[in-house]
N, CA, C and O atoms as a MOPAC input file, in Angstrom:
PM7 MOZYME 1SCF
protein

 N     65.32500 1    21.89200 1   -52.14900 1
 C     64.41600 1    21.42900 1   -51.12100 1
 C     64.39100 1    19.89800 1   -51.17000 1
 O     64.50700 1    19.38100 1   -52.28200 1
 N     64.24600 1    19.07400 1   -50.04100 1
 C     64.61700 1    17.99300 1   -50.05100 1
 C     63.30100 1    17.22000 1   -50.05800 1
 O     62.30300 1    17.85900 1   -49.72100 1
 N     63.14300 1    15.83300 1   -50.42100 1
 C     61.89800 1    15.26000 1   -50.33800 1
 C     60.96000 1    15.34600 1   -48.84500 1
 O     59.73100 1    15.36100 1   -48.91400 1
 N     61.68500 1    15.40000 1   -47.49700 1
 C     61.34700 1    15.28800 1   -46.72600 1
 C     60.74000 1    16.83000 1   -46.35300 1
 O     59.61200 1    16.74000 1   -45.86800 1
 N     61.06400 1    17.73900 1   -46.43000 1
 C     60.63800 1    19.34500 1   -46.65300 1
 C     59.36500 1    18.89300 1   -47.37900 1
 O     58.32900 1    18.75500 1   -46.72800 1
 N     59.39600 1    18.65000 1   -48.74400 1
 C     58.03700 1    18.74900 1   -49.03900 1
 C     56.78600 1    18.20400 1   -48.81000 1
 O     55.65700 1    18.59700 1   -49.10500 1
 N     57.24000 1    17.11700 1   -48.16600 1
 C     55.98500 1    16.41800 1   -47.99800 1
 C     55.35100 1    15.37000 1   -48.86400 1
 O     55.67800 1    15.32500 1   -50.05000 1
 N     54.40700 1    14.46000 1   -48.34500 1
 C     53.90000 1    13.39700 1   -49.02500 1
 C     52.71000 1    13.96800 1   -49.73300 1
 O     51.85600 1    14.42600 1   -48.97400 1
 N     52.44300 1    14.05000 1   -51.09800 1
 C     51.37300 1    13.80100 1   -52.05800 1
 C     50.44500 1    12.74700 1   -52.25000 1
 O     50.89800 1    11.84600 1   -52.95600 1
 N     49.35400 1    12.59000 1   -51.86600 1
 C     48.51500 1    11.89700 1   -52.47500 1
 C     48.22400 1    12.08300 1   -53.44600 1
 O     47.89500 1    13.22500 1   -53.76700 1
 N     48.21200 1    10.90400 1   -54.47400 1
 C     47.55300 1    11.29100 1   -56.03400 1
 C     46.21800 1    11.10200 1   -56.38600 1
 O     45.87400 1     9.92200 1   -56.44600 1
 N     45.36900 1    11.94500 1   -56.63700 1
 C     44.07400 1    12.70100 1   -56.74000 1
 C     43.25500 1    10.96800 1   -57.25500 1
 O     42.09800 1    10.96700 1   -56.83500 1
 N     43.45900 1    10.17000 1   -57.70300 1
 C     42.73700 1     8.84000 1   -58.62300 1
 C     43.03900 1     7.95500 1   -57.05500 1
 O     42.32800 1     6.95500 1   -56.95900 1
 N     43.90400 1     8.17900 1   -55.95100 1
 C     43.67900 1     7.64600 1   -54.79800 1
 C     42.62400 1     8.18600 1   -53.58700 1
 O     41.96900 1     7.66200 1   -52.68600 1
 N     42.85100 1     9.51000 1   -54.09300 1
 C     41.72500 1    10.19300 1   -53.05400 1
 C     40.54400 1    10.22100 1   -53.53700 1
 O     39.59500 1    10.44700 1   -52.78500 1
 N     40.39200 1    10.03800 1   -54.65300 1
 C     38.92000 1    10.05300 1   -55.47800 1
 C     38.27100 1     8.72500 1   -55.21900 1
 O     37.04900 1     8.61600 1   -55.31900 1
 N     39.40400 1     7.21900 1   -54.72900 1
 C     39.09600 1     5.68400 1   -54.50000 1
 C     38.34800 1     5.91900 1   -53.24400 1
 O     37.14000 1     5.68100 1   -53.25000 1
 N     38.90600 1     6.34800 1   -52.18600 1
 C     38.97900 1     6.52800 1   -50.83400 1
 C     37.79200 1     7.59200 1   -50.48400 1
 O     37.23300 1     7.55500 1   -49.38800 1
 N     37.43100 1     8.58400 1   -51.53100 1
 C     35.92400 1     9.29300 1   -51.26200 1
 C     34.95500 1     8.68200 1   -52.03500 1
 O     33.78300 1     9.02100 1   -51.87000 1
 N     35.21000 1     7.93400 1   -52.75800 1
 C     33.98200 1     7.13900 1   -53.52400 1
 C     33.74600 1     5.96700 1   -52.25200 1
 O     32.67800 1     6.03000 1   -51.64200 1
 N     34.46900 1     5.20400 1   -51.97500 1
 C     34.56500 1     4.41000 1   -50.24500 1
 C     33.32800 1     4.76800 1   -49.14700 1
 O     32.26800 1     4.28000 1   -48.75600 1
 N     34.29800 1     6.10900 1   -48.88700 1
 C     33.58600 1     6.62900 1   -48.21500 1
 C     31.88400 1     7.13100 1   -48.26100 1
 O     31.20900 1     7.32100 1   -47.24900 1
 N     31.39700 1     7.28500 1   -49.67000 1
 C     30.26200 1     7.39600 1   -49.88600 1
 C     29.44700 1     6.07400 1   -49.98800 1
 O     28.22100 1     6.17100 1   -49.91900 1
 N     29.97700 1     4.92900 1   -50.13500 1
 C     29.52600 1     3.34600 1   -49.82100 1
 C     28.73300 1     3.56800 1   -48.73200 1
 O     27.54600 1     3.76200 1   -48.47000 1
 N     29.83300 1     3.47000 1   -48.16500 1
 C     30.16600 1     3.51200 1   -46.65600 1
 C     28.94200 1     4.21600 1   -46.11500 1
 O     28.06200 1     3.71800 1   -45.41400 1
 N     29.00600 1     5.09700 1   -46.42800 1
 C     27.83400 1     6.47700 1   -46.15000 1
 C     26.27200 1     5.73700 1   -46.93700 1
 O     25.07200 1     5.87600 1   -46.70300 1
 N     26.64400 1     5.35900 1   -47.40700 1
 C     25.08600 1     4.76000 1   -48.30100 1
 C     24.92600 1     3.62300 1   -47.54000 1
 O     23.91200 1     3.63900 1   -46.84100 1
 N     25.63300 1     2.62000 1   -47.46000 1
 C     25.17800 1     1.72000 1   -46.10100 1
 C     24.55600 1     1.94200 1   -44.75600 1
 O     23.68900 1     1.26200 1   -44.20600 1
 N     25.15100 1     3.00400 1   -44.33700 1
 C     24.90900 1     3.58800 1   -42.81300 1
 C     23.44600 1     4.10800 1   -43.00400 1
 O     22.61000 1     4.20200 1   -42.10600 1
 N     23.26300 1     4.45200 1   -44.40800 1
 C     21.26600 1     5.17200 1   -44.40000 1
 C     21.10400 1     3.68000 1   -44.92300 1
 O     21.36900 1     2.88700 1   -44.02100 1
 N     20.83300 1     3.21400 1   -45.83000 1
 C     20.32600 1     2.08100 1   -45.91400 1
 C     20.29900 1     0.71700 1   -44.32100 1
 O     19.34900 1    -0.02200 1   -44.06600 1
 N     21.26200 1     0.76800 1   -43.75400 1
 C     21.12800 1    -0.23800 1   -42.28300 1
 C     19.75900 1     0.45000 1   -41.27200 1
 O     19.06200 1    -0.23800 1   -40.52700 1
 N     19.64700 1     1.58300 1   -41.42600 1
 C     19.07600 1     2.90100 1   -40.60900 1
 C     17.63600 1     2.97000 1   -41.02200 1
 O     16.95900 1     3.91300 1   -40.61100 1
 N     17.06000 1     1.97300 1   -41.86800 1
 C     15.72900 1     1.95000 1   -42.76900 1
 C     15.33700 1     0.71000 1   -42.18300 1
 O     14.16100 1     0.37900 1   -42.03400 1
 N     16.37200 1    -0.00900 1   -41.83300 1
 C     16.02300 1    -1.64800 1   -42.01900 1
 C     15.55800 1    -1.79500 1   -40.40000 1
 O     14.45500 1    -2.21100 1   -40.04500 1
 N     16.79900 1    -1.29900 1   -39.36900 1
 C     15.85000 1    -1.06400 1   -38.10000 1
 C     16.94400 1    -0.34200 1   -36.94500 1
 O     18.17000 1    -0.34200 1   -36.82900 1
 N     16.12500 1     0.09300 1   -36.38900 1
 C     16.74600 1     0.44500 1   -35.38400 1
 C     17.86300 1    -0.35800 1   -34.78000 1
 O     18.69600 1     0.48200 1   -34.43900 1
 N     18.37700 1    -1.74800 1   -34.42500 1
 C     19.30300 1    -2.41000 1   -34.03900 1
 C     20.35300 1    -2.40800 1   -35.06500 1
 O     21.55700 1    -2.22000 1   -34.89500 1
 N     19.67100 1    -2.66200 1   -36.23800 1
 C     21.08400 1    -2.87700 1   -37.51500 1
 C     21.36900 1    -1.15000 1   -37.62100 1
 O     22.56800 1    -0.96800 1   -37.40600 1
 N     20.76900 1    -0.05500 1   -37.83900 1
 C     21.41100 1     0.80900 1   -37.23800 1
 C     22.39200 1     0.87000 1   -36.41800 1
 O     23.32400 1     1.58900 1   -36.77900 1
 N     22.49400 1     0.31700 1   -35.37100 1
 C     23.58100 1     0.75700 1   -34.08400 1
 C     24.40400 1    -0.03300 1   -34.52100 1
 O     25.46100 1     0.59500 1   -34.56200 1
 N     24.60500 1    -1.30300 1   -34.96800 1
 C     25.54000 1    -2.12000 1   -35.34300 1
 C     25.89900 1    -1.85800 1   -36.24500 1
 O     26.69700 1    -2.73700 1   -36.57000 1
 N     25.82500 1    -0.97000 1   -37.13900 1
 C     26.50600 1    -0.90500 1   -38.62700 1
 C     26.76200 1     0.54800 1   -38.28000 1
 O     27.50100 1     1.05600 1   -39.12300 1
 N     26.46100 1     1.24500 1   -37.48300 1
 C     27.32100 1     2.62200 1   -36.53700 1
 C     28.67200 1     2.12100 1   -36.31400 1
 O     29.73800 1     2.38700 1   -36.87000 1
 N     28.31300 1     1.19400 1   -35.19800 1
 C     29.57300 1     0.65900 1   -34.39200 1
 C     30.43300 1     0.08600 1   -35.36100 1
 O     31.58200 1     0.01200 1   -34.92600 1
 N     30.29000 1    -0.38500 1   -36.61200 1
 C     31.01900 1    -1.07200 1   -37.33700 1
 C     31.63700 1    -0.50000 1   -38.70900 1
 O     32.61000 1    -1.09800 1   -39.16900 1
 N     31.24000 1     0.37900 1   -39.24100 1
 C     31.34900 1     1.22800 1   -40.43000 1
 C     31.97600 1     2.65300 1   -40.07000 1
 O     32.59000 1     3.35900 1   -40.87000 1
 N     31.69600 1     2.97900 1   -38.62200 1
 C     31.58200 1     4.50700 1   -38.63700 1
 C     33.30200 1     4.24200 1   -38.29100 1
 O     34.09400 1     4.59900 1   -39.16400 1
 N     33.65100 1     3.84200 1   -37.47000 1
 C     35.09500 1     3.43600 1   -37.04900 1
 C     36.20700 1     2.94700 1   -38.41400 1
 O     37.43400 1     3.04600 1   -38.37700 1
 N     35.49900 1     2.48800 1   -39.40700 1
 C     36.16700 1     2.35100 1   -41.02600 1
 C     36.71700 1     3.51300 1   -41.57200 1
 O     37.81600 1     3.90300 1   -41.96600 1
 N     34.93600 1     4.16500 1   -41.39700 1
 C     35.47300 1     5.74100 1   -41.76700 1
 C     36.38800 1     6.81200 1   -41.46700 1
 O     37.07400 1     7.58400 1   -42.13600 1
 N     36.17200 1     6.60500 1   -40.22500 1
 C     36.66200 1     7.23900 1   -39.26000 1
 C     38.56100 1     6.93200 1   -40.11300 1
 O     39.22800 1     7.82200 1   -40.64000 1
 N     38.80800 1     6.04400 1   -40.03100 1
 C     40.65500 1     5.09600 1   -40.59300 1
 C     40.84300 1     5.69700 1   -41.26400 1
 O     41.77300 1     6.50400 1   -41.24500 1
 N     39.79100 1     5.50900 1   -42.40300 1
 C     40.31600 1     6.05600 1   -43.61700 1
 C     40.53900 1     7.49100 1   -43.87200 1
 O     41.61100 1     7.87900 1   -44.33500 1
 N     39.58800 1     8.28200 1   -43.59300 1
 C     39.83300 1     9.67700 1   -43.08200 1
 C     41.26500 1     9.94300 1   -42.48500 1
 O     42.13200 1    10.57000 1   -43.09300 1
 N     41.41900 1     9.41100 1   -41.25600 1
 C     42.82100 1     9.76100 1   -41.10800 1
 C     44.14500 1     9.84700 1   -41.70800 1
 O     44.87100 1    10.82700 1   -41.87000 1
 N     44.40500 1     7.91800 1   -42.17300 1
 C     45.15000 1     8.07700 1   -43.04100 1
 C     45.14000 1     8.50400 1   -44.13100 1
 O     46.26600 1     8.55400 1   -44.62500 1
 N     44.02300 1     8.99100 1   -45.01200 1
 C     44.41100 1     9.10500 1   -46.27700 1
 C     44.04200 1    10.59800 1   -46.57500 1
 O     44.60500 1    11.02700 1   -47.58200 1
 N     43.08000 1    11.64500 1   -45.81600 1
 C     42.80000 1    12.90700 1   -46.06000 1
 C     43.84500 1    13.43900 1   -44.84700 1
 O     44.44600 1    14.49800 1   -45.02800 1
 N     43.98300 1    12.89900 1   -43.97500 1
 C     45.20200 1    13.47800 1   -43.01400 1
 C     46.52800 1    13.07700 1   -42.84800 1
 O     47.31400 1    13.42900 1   -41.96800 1
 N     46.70900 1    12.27900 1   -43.81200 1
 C     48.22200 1    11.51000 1   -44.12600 1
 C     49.18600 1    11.18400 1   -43.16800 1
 O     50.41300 1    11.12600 1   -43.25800 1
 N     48.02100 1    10.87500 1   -41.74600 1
 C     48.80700 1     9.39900 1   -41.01200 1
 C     49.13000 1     8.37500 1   -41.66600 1
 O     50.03200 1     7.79400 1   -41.06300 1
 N     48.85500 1     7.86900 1   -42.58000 1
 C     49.52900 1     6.43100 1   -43.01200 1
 C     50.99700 1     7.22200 1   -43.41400 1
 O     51.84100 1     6.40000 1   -43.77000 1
 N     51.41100 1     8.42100 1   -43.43300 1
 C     52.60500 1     8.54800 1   -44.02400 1
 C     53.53600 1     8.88800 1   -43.17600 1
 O     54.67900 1     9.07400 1   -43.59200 1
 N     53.14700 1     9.07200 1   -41.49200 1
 C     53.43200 1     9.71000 1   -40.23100 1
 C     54.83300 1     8.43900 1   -39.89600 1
 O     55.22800 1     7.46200 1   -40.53200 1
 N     55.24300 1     9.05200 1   -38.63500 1
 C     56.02700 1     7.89100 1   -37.78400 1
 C     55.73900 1     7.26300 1   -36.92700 1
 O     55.10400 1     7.97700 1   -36.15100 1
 N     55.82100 1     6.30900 1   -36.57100 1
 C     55.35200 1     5.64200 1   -35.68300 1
 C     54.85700 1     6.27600 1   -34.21700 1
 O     54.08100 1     5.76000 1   -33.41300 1
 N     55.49300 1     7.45600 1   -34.13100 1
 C     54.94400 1     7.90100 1   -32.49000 1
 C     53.91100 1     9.01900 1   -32.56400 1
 O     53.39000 1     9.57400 1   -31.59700 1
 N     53.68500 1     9.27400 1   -33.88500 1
 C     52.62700 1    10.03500 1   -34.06200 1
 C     51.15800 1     9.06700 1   -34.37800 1
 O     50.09800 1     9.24800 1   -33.77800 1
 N     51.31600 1     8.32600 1   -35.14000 1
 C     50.53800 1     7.06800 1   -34.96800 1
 C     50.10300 1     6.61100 1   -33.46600 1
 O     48.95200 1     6.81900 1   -33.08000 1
 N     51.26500 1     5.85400 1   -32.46900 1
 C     50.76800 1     5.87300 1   -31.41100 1
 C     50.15400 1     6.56900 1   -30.43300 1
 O     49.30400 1     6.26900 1   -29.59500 1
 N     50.97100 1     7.93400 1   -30.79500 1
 C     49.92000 1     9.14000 1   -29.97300 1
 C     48.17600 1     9.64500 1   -30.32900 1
 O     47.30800 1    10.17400 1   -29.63400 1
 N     48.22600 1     9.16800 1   -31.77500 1
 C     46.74100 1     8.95000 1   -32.07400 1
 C     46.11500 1     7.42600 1   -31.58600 1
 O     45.21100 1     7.52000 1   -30.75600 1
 N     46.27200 1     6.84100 1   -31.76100 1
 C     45.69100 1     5.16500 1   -31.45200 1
 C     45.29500 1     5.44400 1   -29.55800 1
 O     44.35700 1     5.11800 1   -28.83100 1
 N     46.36000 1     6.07200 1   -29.39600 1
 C     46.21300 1     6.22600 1   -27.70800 1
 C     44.97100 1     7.44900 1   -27.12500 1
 O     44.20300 1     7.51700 1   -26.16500 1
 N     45.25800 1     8.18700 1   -28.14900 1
 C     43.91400 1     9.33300 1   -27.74800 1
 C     42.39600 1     8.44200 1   -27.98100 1
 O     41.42000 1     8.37000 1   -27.23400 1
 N     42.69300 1     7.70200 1   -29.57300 1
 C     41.25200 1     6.75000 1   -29.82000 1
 C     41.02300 1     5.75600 1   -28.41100 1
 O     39.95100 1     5.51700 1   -27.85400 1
 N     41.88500 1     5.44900 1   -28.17500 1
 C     41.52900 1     4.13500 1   -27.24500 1
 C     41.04700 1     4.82100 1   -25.69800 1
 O     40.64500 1     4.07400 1   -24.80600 1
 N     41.12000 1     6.02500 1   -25.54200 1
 C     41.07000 1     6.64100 1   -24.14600 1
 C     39.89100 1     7.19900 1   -24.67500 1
 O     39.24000 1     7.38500 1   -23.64700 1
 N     39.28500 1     7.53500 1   -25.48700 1
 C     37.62500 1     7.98200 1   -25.93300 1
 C     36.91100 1     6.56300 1   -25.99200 1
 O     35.78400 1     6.43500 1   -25.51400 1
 N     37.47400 1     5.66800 1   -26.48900 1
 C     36.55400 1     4.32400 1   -26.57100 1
 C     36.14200 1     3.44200 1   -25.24300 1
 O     35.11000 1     2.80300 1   -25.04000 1
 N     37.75900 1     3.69700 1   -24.07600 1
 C     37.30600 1     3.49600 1   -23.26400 1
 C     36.45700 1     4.58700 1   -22.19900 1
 O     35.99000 1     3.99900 1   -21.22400 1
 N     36.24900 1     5.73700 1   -22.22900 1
 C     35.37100 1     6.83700 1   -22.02100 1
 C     34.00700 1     6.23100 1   -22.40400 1
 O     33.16700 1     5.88100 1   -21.57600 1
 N     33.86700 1     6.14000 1   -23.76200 1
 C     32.14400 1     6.24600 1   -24.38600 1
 C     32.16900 1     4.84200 1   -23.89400 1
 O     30.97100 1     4.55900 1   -23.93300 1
 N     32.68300 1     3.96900 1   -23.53100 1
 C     32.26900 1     2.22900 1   -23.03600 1
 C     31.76100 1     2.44700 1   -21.55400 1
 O     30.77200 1     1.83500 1   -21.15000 1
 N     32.49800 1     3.38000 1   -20.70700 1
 C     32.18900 1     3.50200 1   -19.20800 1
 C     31.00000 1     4.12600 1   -18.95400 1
 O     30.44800 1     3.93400 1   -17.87000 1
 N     30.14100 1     5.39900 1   -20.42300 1
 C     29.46500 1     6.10200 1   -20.26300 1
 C     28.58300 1     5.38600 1   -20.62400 1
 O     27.50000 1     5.78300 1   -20.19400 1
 N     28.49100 1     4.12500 1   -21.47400 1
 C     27.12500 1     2.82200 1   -21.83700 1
 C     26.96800 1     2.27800 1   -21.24400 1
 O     25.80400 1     1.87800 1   -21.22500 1
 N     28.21200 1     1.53900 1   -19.85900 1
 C     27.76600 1     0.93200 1   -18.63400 1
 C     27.36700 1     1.89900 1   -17.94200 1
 O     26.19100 1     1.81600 1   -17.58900 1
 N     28.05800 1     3.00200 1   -17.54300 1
 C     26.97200 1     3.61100 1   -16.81500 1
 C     25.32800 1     4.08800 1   -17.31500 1
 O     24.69300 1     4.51600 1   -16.35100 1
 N     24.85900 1     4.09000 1   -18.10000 1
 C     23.39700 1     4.22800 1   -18.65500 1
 C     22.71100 1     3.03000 1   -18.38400 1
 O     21.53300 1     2.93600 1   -18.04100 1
 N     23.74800 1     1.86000 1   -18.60700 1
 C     22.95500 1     0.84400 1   -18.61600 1
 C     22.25200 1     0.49900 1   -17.03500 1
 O     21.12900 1     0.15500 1   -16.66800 1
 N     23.17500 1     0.70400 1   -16.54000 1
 C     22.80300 1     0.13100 1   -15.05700 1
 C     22.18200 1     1.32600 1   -14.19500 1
 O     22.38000 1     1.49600 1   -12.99200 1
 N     21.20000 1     2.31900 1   -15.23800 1
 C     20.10500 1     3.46900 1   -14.33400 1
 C     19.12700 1     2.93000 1   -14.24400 1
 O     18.17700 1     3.46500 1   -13.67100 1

């Protein structure tokens, strides 16, 4: 069986970096969420999209993908971002 058959391994002391991260990450988002309602939304908009990366590449092993699988994700993100942006101007201006 050839390397490419088997697939990419993550080694467990990288995924253990990357979920300890992620629980930062996660401890920031309640701690911003105490402090107020505005630093809430801004540390949403700013952290949750971190998470969001890292998740992909490293529990779904896009960073190990090809390039057109990469772009076919970046392109689905960017067609939801511009979605949820059209759905905040539209709220805004009711």
């Amino acid at each position: 069986m050839s390397a490419q058959e088997q697939g990419h391994v993550v080694e467990y002391p990288a995924l253990l970096k990357v979920w300890g991260t992620l629980l930062l990450l996660t401890a920031a988002l309640v701690g911003a969420s105490r402090v107020s309602p505005a630093a809430a939304v801004w540390a949403m908009l700013v952290l949750t999209p971190v998470k969001a990366a890292l998740v992909l590449f490293f529990f779904m092993h896009l960073k190990y993908e090809g390039a057109l699988l990469k772009g076919m994700v970046f392109t689905a993100l960017s067609v939801l971002v511009v979605f949820i942006s059209l759905l905040f101007l539209d709220i805004s201006f009711r």
